[in-house]
C-alpha positions as CSV (number, residue, x, y, z in Angstrom):
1,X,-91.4,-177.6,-165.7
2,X,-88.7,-175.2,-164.8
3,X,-88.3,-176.0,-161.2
4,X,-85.7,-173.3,-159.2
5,X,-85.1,-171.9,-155.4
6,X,-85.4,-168.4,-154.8
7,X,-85.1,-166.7,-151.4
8,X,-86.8,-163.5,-150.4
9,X,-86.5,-160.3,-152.6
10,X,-84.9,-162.5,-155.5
11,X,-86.9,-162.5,-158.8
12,X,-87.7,-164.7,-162.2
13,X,-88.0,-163.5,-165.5
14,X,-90.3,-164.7,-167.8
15,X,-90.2,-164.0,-171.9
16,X,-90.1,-160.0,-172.0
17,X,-92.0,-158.2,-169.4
18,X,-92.9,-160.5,-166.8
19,X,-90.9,-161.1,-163.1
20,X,-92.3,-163.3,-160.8
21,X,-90.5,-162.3,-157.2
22,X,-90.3,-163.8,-154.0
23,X,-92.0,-161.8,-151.3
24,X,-92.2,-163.7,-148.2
25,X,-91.8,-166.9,-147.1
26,X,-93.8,-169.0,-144.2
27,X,-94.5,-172.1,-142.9
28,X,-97.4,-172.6,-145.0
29,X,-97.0,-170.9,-148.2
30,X,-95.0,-168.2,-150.2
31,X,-96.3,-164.5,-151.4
32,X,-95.0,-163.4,-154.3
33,X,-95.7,-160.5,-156.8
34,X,-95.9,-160.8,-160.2
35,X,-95.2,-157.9,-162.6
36,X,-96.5,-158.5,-166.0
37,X,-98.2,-156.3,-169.2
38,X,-101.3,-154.9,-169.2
39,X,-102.3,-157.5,-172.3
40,X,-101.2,-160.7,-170.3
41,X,-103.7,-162.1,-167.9
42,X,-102.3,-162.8,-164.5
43,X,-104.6,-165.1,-162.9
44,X,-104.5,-167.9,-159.8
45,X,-105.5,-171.5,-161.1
46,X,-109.1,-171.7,-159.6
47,X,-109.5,-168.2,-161.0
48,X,-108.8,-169.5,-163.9
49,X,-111.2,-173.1,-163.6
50,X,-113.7,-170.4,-162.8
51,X,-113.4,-168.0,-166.0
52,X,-113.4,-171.2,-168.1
53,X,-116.2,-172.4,-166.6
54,X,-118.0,-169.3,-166.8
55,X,-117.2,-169.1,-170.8
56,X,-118.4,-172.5,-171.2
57,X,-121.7,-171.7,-169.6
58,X,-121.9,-168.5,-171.8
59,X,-121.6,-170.3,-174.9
60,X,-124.0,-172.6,-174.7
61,X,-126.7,-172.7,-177.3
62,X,-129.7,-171.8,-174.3
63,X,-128.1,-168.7,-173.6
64,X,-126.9,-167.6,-176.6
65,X,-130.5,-168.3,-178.1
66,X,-132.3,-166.1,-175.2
67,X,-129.4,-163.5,-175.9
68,X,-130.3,-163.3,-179.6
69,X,-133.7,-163.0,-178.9
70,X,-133.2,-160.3,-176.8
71,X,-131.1,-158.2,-179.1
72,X,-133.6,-159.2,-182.1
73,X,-136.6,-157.8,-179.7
74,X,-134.8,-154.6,-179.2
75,X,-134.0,-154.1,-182.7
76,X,-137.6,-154.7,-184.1
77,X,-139.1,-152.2,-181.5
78,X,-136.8,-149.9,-181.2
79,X,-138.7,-147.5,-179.0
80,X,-140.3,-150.4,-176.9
81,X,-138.0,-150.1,-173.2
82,X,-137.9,-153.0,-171.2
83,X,-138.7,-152.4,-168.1
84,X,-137.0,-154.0,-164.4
């Protein structure tokens, strides 16, 4: 882990294309901005815990069977709607 001290308006740059900058500083915590690609996912940790969790959930084999069975539904009866 790269540990460094920054003050207020001073930056880090990461690889190509991504600055992390000091915003402002307080007695419990920092702001900072973070500039980064369009293609590279900028997310807070428990945002993070959250997607993952969410993507395990999605994958499971219930799901994924009910989603299957869905999609097989609407492809046998085309012209059947569901309704709701």
């Amino acid at each position: 882990m790269l540990v460094v001290t920054r003050k207020r308006g001073e930056a880090i740059v990461i690889g190509d294309g991504i600055e992390v900058h000091v915003l402002r500083l307080g007695r419990d915590g920092v702001r900072i901005g973070i500039s980064a690609p369009p293609h590279i996912a900028v997310h807070r940790s428990e945002v993070r815990d959250q997607i993952r969790k969410a993507n395990a959930t999605a994958a499971t084999a219930s799901s994924t069977s009910a989603a299957l069975e869905q999609l097989r539904s609407r492809f046998t009866n085309p012209g059947k709607r569901r309704e709701g």
